[in-house]
N, C-alpha and C positions, 0 to 999 in steps of 0.2 A: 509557528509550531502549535500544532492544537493536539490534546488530548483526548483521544475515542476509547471507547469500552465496547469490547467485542464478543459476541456471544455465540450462540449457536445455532443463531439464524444469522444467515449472511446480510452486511447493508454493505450500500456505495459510499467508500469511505472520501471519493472526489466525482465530479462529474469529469467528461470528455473536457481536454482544452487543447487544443492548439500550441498553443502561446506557455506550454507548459518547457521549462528547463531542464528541471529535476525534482525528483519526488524520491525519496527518504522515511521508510516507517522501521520503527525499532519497537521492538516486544520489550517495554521494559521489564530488567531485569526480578524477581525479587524479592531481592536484598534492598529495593527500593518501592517497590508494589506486593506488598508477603503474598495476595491471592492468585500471583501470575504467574503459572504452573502447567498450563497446559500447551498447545500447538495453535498457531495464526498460519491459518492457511490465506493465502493472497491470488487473484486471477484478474489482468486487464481485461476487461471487453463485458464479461461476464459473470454470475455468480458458484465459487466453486463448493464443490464439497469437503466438506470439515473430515476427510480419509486418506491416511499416506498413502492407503495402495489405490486413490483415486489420481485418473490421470487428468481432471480437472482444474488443479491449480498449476499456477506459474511459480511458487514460490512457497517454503513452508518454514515460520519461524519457531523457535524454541525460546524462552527468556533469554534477553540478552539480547540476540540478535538484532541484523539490521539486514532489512535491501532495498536498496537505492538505484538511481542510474544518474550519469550526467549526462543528458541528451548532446549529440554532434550538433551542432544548429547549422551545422552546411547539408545535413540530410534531408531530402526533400519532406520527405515524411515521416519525422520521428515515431516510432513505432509504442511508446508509453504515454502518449498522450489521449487514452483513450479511457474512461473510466476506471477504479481500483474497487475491488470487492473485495470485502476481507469475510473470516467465519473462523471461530474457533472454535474446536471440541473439548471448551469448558467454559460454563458462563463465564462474565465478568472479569474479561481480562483488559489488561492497560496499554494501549501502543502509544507511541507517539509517530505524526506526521509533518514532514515539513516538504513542503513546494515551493518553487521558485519558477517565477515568469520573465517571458520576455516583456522587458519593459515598455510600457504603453504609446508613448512617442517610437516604437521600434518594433511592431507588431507583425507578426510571418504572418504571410499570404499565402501560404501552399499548406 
């Protein structure tokens, strides 16, 4: 689990993987973070804009929140395994990320 600070310029909060499981980011709350107050916007593939009425992101968190996926691993081509951008429309906000792999003796080919 690692902790990112997201602001209002978008970064890649993972690169592309394959071999990814599941991936999990939570805006923490706060009552736990006091300065994280604004919106995490989230977009695989590419970098979105920090705007609800943008149809750029894939996901949009408020404090508190979470979105996650647990990948099928009988999918040919899991579909979240492709980089995570994130952007917030307010510096200095706290998420937390966690990922999980297919283990390395057990590595998907497709």
């Amino acid at each position: 689990m690692a902790r990112l600070s997201i602001g209002t310029n978008p970064i890649q909060a993972t690169r592309p993987n394959k071999n990814r499981l599941s991936l999990s980011v939570q805006f923490l709350p706060a009552g736990i973070i006091v300065g994280n107050t604004g919106l995490i916007f989230g977009k695989f593939g590419s970098a979105p804009k920090a705007d609800p009425l943008s149809n750029t992101w894939d996901f949009v968190l408020n404090p508190g929140a979470t979105e996650g996926t647990n990948l099928d691993e009988s999918l040919a081509k899991a579909p979240l395994t492709e980089d995570l951008w994130l952007i917030s429309d307010t510096a200095d906000q706290i998420v937390s990320l966690t990922e999980r792999y297919v283990p390395e003796n057990n590595v998907k080919t497709e």
